[in-house]
Steps between C-alpha positions, in 0.01 A plus 500: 500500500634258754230454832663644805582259778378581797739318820264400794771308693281180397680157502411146423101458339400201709635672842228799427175284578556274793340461827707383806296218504631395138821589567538269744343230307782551204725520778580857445632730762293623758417868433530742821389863564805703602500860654711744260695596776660178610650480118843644432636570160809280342793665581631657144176442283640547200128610345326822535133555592415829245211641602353548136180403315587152549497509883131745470374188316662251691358681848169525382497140402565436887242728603239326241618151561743458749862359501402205274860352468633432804874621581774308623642547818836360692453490888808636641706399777388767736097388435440767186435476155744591189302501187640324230246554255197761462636817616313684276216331596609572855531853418153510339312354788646757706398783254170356513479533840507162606653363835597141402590298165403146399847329496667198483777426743804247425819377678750668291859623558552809328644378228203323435335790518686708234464166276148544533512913454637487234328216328148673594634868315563384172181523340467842620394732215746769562856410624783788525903396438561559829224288647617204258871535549458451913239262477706299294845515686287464849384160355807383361682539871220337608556209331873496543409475859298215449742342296723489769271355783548135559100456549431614172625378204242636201314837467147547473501506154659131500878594386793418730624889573851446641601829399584425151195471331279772645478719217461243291194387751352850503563597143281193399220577742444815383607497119763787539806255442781395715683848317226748499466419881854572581480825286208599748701448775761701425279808507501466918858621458410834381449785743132581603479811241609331202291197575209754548573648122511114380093481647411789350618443151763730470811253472402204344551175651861353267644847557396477875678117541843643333469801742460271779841391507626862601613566794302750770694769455484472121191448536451801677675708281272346200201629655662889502483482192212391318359749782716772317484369135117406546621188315502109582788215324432349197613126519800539293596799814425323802709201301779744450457643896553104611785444285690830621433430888593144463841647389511695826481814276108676516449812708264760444686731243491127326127451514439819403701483205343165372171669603563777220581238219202586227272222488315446150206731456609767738589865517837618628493584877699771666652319836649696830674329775318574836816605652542800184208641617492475884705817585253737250166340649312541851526237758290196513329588181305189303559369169242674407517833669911454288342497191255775547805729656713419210267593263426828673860595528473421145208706372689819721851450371310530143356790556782659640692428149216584266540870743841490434486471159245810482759703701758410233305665196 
């Protein structure tokens, strides 16, 4: 059995032991203590902080030991902090009831800052779709941006990024592929909910990139009905979904349709439109409350036959 990973928020090995004194001796920067509340958050974060069994450890750590890794801060044009890496870290310290964080404090625009976000999450142990999708598109307008400023002509990872080579550049660094990091990006074009089913396993991640190139509204209309049909698209459906609203012709009676194509392996399904049902069910009922209803009507219209027939002997 594979040894669970525990994530700490740790970084570098050689940062973890080293007294200001030695730091600036290997010309290292200066480390500063900086009050919790003078540090803002980066606008969009693309990465959660879950408060699970890796946070308990990760807070009692900081309780034990202290913030050992220092996080890295960008001092803002109105005098505060935006933390560009550590805000789990940041987030633990607070848990653990302390007031201030060991942190190190750079001149960075923000884009600097994302590049360095993103850089510091990848060797996180748990990383959802979502959190990869908008980390990666966040970096790759980053380094558009720098692309096109005249002071900069190379990004930090030594590659000219004029805008034509930043997948490329950020495929490489992180051993997804130019492709694979495109795919992820086009997840951040699907609507909250559906993204939220990607994360928790329900629509796998090909199926999710096809359905990604829906529009909002069929989108929308997707997420009736797997709600309905209690059912998520194979790849071969949310290929067939693209292909139809490329054409201009998907709509819901559409979707649900190619929804109720058998897949291999799987019982027949009885299907209703939500609209067949509306004018014999309650108001603002739930999915669920629809099912249980029908299935009541059900069980009484059966017993009313099975009296019927008794009448008729």
């Amino acid at each position: 059995m594979a040894e669970k990973t525990i994530d700490l928020g740790l970084t570098a090995l050689d940062e973890l032991f080293t007294t200001e004194e030695q730091r600036q001796e290997n010309k290292l920067p200066r480390i500063w203590d900086i009050s919790l509340d003078q540090i803002d958050d980066m606008p969009n974060h693309p990465y959660k902080v879950r408060m699970d069994e890796d946070m308990d450890t990760l807070v009692e750590s900081v309780k034990t030991y202290g913030i050992i890794t220092p996080v890295i801060l960008r001092k803002k044009e109105d005098g505060r902090f935006e933390c560009a890496s550590g805000h789990r870290r940041r987030k633990a310290a607070e848990m653990a009831g302390y007031t201030a964080i060991r942190a190190e404090v750079r001149e960075m625009t923000r884009d600097d800052a994302i590049i360095v976000m993103a850089h510091s999450n990848r060797q996180r142990s748990k990383i959802l779709p979502s959190e990869k999708a908008f980390a990666y598109k966040m970096e790759l307008e980053a380094l558009k941006r720098q692309g096109k400023r005249t002071d900069l002509t190379s990004s930090p990872m030594g590659m000219k990024s004029d805008g034509r080579q930043t997948l490329d550049v950020i495929g490489q660094e992180t051993g997804d592929g130019r492709n694979q990091v495109h795919r992820y990006i086009r997840l951040t074009n699907l609507v909250p909910k559906l993204l939220d089913l990607v994360d928790e396993g329900r629509i796998s991640f090909r199926p999710a990139v096809e359905l990604s190139y829906l529009t909002e509204q069929e989108q929308l209309d997707l997420l009736e009905t797997i709600s309905y049909e209690d059912a998520t698209p194979s790849l071969a459906q949310a290929i067939k979904m693209k292909e139809f609203s490329k054409a201009g012709k998907l709509n819901a009676d559409v979707i649900l349709s190619i929804m109720c194509e058998r897949k291999p392996n799987q019982a027949e399904k009885i299907s209703f439109r939500t609209e067949r049902l509306k004018p014999y069910l309650p108001k603002n009922i739930t999915p669920k409350q629809t099912e249980d209803y029908v299935l009541k009507a059900l069980e009484h219209y059966h017993r009313y036959r099975e009296r019927m027939k008794e009448r008729d002997r």
